[in-house]
Residue, then its C-alpha position, 0 to 999 in steps of 0.5 A: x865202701x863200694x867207692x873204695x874198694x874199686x879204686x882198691x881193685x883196679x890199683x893192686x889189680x894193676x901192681x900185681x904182676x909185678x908183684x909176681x914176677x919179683x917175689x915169684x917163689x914167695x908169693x906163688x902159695x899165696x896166689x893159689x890161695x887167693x886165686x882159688x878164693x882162700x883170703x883168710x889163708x892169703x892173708x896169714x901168708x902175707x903176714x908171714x912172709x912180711x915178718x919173714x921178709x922185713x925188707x920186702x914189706x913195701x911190695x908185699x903189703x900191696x899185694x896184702x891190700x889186694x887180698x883186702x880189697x876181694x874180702x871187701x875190707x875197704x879199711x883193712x886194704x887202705x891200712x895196708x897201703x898205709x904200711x906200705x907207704x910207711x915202709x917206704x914205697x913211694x911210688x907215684x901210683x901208691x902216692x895218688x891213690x893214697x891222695x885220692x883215699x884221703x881227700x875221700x877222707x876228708x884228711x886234709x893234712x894227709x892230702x897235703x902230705x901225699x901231694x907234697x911227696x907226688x910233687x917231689x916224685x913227678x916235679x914236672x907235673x903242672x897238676x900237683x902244685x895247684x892241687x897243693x895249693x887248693x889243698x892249703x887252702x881247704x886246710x885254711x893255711x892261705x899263707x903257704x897258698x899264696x907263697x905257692x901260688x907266687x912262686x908258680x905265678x912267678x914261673x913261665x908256666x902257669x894258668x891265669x886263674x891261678x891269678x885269680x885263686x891269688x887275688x880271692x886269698x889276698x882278698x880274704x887275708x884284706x890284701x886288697x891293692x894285692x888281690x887288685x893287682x891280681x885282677x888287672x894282670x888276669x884280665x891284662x892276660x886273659x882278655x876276660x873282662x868277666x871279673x868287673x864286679x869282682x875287681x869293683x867289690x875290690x876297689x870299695x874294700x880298699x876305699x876306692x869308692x869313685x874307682x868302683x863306682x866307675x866300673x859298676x857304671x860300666x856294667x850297667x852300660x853293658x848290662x842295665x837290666x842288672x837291679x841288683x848291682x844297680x842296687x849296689x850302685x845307688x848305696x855307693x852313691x848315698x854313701x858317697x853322699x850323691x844323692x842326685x846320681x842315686x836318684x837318677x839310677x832309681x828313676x831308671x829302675x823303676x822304669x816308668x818315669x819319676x813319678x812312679x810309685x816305687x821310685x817314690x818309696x825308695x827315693x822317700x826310704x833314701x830320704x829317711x835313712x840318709x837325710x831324715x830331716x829332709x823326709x820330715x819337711x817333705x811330710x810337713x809340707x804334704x800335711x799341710x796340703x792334707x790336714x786330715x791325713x792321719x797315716x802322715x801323722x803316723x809316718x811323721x811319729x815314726x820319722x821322729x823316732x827315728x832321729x830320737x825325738x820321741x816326744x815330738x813322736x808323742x805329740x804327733x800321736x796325740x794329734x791322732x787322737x784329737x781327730x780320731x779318740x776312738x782309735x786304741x792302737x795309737x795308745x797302745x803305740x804310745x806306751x809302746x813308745x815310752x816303754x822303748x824310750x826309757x822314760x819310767x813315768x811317762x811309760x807308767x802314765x800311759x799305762x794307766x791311760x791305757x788299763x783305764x780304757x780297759x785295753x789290755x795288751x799282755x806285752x805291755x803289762x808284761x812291761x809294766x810288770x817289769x818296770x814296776x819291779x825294777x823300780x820296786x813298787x811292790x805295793x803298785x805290782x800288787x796292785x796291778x795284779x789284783x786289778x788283772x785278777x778282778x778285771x777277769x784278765x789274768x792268764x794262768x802266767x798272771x796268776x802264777x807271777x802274783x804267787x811268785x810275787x807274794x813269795x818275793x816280798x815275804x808273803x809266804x803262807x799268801x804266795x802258799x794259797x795262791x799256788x794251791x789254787x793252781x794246783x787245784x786247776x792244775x794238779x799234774x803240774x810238776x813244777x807248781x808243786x815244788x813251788x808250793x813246797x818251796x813256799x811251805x819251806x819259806x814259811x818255816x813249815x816244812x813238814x806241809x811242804x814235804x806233804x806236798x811234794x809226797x801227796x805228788x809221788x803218791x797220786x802219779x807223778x812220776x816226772x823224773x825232775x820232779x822226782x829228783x827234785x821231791x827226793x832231794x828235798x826229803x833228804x834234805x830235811x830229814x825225811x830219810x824214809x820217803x827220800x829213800x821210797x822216791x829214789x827207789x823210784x828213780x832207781x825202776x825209772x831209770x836203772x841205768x842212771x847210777x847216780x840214782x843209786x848213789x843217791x839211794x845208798x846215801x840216804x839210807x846210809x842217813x837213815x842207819x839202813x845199812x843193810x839196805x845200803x849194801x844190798x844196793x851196793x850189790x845191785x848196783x856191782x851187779x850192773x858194773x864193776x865198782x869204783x875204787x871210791x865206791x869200794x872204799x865207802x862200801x867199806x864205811x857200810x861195813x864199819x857202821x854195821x860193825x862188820x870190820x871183818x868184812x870192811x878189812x876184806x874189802x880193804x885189803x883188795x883195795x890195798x892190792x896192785x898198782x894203786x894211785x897216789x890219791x887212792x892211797x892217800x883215801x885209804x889212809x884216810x880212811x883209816x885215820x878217819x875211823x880211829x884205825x890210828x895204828x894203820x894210819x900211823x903205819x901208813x903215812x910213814x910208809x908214804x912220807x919214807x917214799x915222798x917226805x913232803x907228803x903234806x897230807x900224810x904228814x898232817x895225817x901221822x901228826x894228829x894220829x900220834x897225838x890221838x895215839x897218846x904219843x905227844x912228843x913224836x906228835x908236836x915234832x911232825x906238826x911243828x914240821x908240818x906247819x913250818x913248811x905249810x903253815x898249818x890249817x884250823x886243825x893242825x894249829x888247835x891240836x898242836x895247841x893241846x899237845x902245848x897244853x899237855x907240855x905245860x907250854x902255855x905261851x905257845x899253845x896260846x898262839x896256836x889257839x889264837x891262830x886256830x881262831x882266825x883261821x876258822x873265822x875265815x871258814x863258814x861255821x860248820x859242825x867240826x869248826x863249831x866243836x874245835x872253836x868250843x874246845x879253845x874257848x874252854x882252853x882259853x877259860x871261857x866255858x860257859x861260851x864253849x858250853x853254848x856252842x855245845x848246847x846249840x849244836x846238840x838243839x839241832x842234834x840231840x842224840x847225836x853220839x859223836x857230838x855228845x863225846x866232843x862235849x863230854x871231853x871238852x868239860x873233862x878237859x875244863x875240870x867239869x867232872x860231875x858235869x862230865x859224868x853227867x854227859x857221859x851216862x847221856x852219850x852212853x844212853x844212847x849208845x851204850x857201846x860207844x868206844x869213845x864214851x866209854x874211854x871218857x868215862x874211864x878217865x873222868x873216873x880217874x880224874x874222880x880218884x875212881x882208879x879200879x873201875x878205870x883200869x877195868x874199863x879200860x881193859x875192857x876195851x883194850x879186849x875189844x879192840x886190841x888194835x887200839x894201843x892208847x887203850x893200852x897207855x892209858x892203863x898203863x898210866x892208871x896202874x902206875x896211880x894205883x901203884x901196881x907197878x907189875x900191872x903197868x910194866x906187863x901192858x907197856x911190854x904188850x903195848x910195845x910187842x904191838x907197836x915196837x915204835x910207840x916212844x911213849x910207852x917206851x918212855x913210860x916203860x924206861x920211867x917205870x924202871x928207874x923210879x921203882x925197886x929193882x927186882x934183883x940189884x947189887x951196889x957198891x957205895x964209897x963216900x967221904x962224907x966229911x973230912x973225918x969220916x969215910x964209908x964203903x957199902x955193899x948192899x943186895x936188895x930183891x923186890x916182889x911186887x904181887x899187887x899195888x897193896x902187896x909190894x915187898x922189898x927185902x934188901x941187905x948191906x956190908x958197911x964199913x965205916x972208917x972215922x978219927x972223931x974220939x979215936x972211934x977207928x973202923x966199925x963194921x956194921x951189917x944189916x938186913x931191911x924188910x919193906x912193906x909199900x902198898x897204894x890204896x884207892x890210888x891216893x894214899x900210899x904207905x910205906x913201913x921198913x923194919x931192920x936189923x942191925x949187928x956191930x961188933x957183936x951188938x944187935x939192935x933193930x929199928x922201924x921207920x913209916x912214911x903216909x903220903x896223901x895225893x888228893x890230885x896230880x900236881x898235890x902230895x903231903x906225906x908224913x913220916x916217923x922213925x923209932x931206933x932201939x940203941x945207938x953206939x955213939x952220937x956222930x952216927x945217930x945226927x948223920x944218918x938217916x933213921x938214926x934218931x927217933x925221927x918224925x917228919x912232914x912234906x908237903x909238895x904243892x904243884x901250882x900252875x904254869x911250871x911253878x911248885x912248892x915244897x916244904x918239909x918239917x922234921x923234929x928229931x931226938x938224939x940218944x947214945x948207947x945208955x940211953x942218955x939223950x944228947x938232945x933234940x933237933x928241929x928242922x924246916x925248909x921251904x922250896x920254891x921253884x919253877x920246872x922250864x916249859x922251854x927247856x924240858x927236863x929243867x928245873x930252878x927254885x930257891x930254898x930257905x932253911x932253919x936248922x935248931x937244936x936244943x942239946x947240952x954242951x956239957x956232955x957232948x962238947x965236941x958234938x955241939x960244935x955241928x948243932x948250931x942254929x943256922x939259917x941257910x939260903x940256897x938257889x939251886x937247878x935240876x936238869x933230867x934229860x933222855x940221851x938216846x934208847x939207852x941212856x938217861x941222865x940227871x944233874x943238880x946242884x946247888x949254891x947256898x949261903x949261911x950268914x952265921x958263918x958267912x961261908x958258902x955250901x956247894x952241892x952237885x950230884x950227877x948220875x947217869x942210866x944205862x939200860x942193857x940186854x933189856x933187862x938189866x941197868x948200870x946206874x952210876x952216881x956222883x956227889x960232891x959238896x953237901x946240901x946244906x946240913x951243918x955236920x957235913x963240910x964242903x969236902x963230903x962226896x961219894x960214889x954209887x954204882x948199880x946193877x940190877x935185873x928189873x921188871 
């Protein structure tokens, strides 16, 4: 600082009155100030008048860095130099000392800056540019040095060493004939022949190896007592493979002739590293003079490894020990040779030769050791051990090897014993214990293995690494209360160490300690603030707890500020994760309106919907979602159930199989496991989906989440009692279960059970209302059991809650069209044959109080116009009185009774209808008509109830689209005496298929048989319809939502009858449209007839409704 803060001093001290004199009226307040020693108050003028007097900031910062530099605020004053700088002041003084701050910085490119603008201010200064250039080259940018450097050398003023400063870059950069160039117009320039040596080390780097010979040999005539360079000299030489002239300069070092000792060492060193066959014969001939010499021998061993011939080396060895077999070490030199040589047997030999004299050296059984495990001879290892141990020659790392062994090759409950024995000799070793704990795990007793470790913490040990190490062990196999003991003990240990804590709120999350978990939390908060993450997976210690209000509190702070994309892609998940389907729905398309290719958030509303009981808004956004990122494990299986539930077989099958191959492809955790069971309970194969279950419960027997997968996946199998069975299991467990109770409520309504459904599910619709499909799934039980009021008011609650729930809506819309309207009016007109044409006006009121309650109360204004026998017009007036009920949701009755006046005649009539449905897809219903009187026989045959009447229906949904239908109906026909004209019998069966491709389409073919047994005498123009007849019809259905208003229904039919060799047409068209909510137009076309034998191909009508409904 005090470096500083004097150049700061003398600098501005130096400025200042200049300072003074140009802003003499500005600055003389704040003179005073720092003249009488008010720094603070200068400094606040200064700032005032440079914001005054933006223009004048060069000289007023100065003036700043004065007042700096008194307060002894070295950094503060060179800050201000800076803006001064930066405001412009170029001055060379500003620019030196800002030079001079830099290089005490060390700020290389600053130094390099500054110097660049002195160079620019002062151009005739010679200093600056050789200053620049050392300074490119401190900041390692020799190139710009050199260019530099040329370009002043190229000048007429320049300084010889800068030839030198350029031949050291030029050297450095292997630029070495440039650096030589250098050199020679240095010393041609300076006269200083001091650079030889430098200009030698030149000439050898550029592989002029006689040129550098030369001028060290000058040198050493100038200056022989130089060893070292001749030193230098005699490596050329042996590198230039003269070995004489390297001999000659060894003689003259060593100073007393050739004989003497160290010329003799090195010339022998020469010898050996550049020309060893030479040394060997020397050696040679010198043993035979000396045959007892034993130290040749050793060098001659150690010439032959030299040159690789290790077992000439060996035998040189061996002749040692023929002269002397009492000297260990040359048994030890050779093992020590065939270690190093690589050559497995022979080393292994010469260790045996060697254990056998009992001579052991640790490093070469270290060796050993690891050329036995290389070779894996474990049974030798072992062996060798044991002899270790027996010979009392095993050290504490023998010992531990042995152990470490006997758990390589398996020997767990041995490796167990051998390493509590050092446990015993050593009972505060951390690391022995976890090794034992390892081996208690190896051998499948893991419980000893976790005694181990806690028998450590509970007799002191108190290592951290060790604790970690015991902690995580025990959480890992489930010892959740003393993992949390020992992180408690991490926690005091450590305080600081957060992931301590994160560790402790884990295992107690594990351990269903809630409450301790967010006690932790708290402390942990109380330390620092908490992380978006921590916030969110306190939250999830919320839900557990079934603390939600707390959890949404947490979540709504989250939910608040500038978040990031991932955070509110967590919280998103968050919610779809715990079943908060309806916030998770509403979020991922909030993020899909502001990001569409949003691939988590796309996948997260795609499998929420379908959780949600909306399949097709759900296959939409999957089927989205996998063409543009084709789909994952999960997307694929659950798109295959939203197929299965469309009765798309074909296509759920190939996302099943591509659900297949991708999990193949995953390591089989739990979630793949369960959804891997689920396609092979799809795919027929039950007994394997039950296996998996039945693993996966063996490790995890009370485990609620997975009981709920099994419980749905034999639900969904058709296995209701084995269903059940689950369900009372999960519900054992957890009797609050939101999703074991919700599978119980529909295996009950799979059962037939329809009321204690429906109250389940309400009950847990008051528990969470939140959860819409509760709702849905009512809806659809109340529809079941016929409760028709029940069902509307719980999709009108559905949909005030989720205004965009289409299924409700299409439920809703189903609802209304398929059963009485409440209050409706209609008008009819139809030509129904070529001879008879009728007008209608009807009223019709409803009252639904419940599914066994439901009356309708209707009334009609006929008019019937007709030429058959001069009958003329008839108007006729009646009113209907209907009983519908539904009982236990598989039967339902219904009975109409009415009254009738025409032309003053009164009469009355009764009709019933039983329909049984043992299941979905199944329904047969038979029904009768009684009728008091009738006027004429026409009537009695065309309409409905107008003969005494039974009937019979069978309707039989088979599998894969197809269904079948067949009706039997016998009537019997009278006139207004009584008389009976005769009876009818007639029988259709229909078989068809509805396209799971094209939705709303329908097919099918239809055979019917028409007979009559009636007498042509007293109705011969009657009896010209009731013939036999067989007629052969293929026909289509096509039903089909328009938009939230419309909805439209086609059909029609071609038929043949071969008795007249004629064709019969039919088509029917109608169409829905729903206003103000409550009120529908319905209009309806018909035209041909369906194939009843009084009817001809002129018949057709039209209908329009209007009515209020629920």
């Amino acid at each position: 600082m005090g470096i500083r803060t004097g150049w700061i001093v003398l600098f501005v001290a130096a400025v200042s009155t200049a300072s003074v004199m140009i802003f003499a009226s500005d600055t003389r307040l704040v003179d005073l100030q720092v003249a009488s020693g008010r720094y603070h108050e200068a400094v606040r003028s200064y700032h005032r008048l440079i914001t005054e007097n933006p223009g004048k900031a060069a000289e007023l910062y100065k003036g700043l860095a004065l007042v700096y530099a008194r307060m002894d605020k070295s950094e503060l004053a060179e800050q201000a130099l800076l803006e001064a700088w930066h405001a412009g002041n170029r001055e060379p003084e500003v620019l030196r000392q800002l030079y001079q701050l830099a290089a005490a910085r060390e700020d290389r490119k600053s130094v390099i800056l500054f110097l660049r603008q002195l160079r620019e201010v002062e151009p005739e200064s010679p200093v600056y540019p050789e200053l620049l250039a050392e300074a490119y080259v401190w900041n390692q940018q020799p190139e710009l040095a050199l260019s530099l450097y040329d370009s002043l050398i190229a000048s007429d003023n320049f300084s010889p060493n800068m030839l030198l400063a350029a031949a050291r870059l030029h050297r450095d950069l292997g630029n070495y004939r440039a650096a030589i160039d250098r050199v020679r117009r240095y010393q041609a320039l300076s006269g200083d022949h001091s650079q030889r040596q430098f200009l030698a080390e030149l000439y050898l780097a550029a592989g002029e190896k006689k040129s550098a010979a030369a001028l060290f040999e000058q040198i050493l005539a100038e200056r022989p007592g130089e060893a070292a360079l001749r030193s230098r000299l005699i490596d050329l030489y042996m590198w230039m493979d003269l070995p004489e002239k390297a001999v000659a300069h060894l003689d003259r070092m060593a100073g007393g002739g050739s004989n003497s000792l160290a010329v003799r060492e090195r010339f022998f060193e020469l010898l050996r590293t550049y020309q060893p066959m030479a040394a060997i014969r020397l050696l040679q001939r010198k043993l035979e003079r000396e045959p007892g010499n034993n130290a040749i021998r050793h060098q001659l061993a150690a010439l032959y490894l030299h040159i690789g011939e290790s077992e000439r080396a060996v035998t040189s060895l061996r002749d040692v020990l023929r002269t002397a077999p009492g000297d260990t070490s040359v048994l030890r030199e050779i093992a020590r040779i065939r270690a190093e040589r690589r050559r497995p047997d022979k080393f292994i030999e010469a260790m045996n030769a060697l254990l056998a004299a009992d001579i052991y050296d640790q490093k070469l059984i270290d060796k050993l050791i690891i050329q036995y495990r290389y070779e894996k001879e474990t049974r030798r290892l072992q062996d060798l051990h044991t002899q270790l141990i027996a010979s009392g020659n095993s050290t504490e790392k023998t010992l531990r090897d042995y152990a470490g062994l006997l758990y390589q090759t398996g020997r767990y409950r041995e490796a167990a014993l051998q390493l509590q024995e050092l446990l015993n000799r050593f009972p505060g070793d951390a690391e022995l214990r976890l090794q034992l704990a390892a081996a208690y795990e190896a051998a499948g007793e893991d419980g000893r293995a976790a005694d181990a470790l806690w028998d450590g913490i509970q007799s002191g040990q108190r290592d951290e690494g060790y604790l970690v190490a015991a902690a995580d062990f025990l959480a890992r196999k489930g010892y959740y209360d003393r993992s949390s003991a020992s992180y408690t003990m991490l926690v005091n240990l450590n305080p600081s160490n957060t992931r301590y804590r994160k560790r402790l709120i884990s295992v107690n999350i594990a351990r269903a300690a809630y409450a301790e978990a967010l006690r932790a939390y708290d402390a942990l908060e109380a330390r620092r603030p908490l992380t978006f993450n921590e916030n969110l997976e306190r939250a999830s210690l919320y839900w557990l707890s079934g603390d939600e209000q707390n959890m949404h509190t947490i979540l709504s702070g989250l939910d608040k500020g500038d978040l990031t994309t991932a955070q509110r892609d967590a919280l998103t998940r968050f919610y779809f994760q715990r079943g908060f389907l309806k916030k998770a729905i509403s979020r991922a398309r909030n993020a899909l309106l502001h990001e569409p290719a949003d691939s988590l958030n796309m996948r997260i509303l795609g499998i929420a919907l379908a959780w949600s009981n909306q399949p097709q808004q759900a296959t939409e956004i999957l089927e989205q979602y996998q063409q543009r990122y084709g789909g994952d494990y999960q997307t694929h299986f659950q798109l295959g159930e939203l197929y299965t539930l469309a009765g798309k077989k074909e296509r759920a099958t190939e996302e099943y199989t591509a659900s297949l191959d991708l999990l193949s492809r995953r390591i089989a955790g739990r979630q793949e496991q369960i959804i891997e069971a689920h396609i092979r309970a799809r795919q027929g194969q039950v007994g394997d989906a039950s296996r998996i279950f039945e693993e996966l419960l063996a490790q995890a027997p009370e485990d609620a989440s997975l009981l709920a997968e099994y419980t749905s996946m034999l639900l969904e199998s058709g296995s209701y009692q084995q269903a059940g069975l689950m369900a009372m299991r999960l519900l054992a467990v957890d009797p609050e279960n939101s999703r074991g109770l919700h599978l119980q409520s529909r295996i009950f309504a799979r059962q037939g059970r329809l009321q204690q459904a429906a109250d389940l599910l309400w009950q847990l619709w008051q528990k969470d209302p939140e959860n819409t499909g509760y709702l849905l799934d009512f809806a659809d039980i109340a529809m079941l059991r016929g409760d028709w009021r029940g069902a509307r008011d719980a999709l009108r609650e559905l949909i005030a809650r989720d205004p965009a729930n289409q299924p409700a809506r299409e439920r809703l819309d189903q609802l209304r069209r398929n059963n009485p309207l409440a209050l409706a009016s209609l008008f009819e007109a139809s030509q129904q044959t070529s001879r008879f044409s009728r007008w209608m006006y009807g009223v019709l009121y409803s009252a639904a109080r419940s599914p066994v309650l439901n009356f309708i109360f209707s009334g009609e204004d006929e008019t019937n116009v007709t030429d058959y026998a001069g009958l003329g017009t008839h108007r006729i007036r009646s009113a209907n009185i209907t009983l519908r009920s539904r009982w236990a949701g598989r039967w339902q009755s219904e009975v109409t009774a009415q009254g009738r006046t025409d032309a003053g005649r009164s009469e009355a009539s009764l009709r019933g209808n039983l329909t049984w449905m043992p299941r979905q897809g199944i329904r047969a219903s038979a029904g009768a008509s009684w009728n008091q009187l009738w006027r004429e026989a026409y009537p009695a045959v065309f309409y409905f109830g107008r003969a005494d009447r039974v009937q019979s229906d069978v309707y039989w949904y088979l599998r894969n689209g197809l269904y079948f239908w067949n009706r039997l109906t016998f009537e019997r026909y009278r006139v207004l005496n009584e008389q009976h004209l005769g009876q009818g019998l007639h029988a259709f069966a229909r078989a068809g298929y509805e396209w799971r491709r094209l939705r709303g389409l329908s097919t099918f073919y239809q055979f019917s048989r028409h007979e009559y047994a009636t007498d042509h005498s007293e109705t011969p123009l009657l009896a010209g319809y009731l013939l036999d007849e067989n007629i052969h019809s293929l026909g289509l259905n096509f039903s089909r939502r328009l938009g939230p208003r419309f909805y439209l229904n086609l059909s029609g039919s071609l038929g043949y009858r071969p008795q007249y060799r004629d064709l019969l047409q039919y088509g029917e068209l109608s169409l829905d449209y729903t206003f103000m909510r409550n009120l529908l137009l319905r209009s309806r076309f018909v035209y041909g007839n369906s194939g009843y034998q009084y009817s001809d191909n002129q018949a057709g009508s039209i209908s329009f409704y209007l009515g209020y409904y629920y």
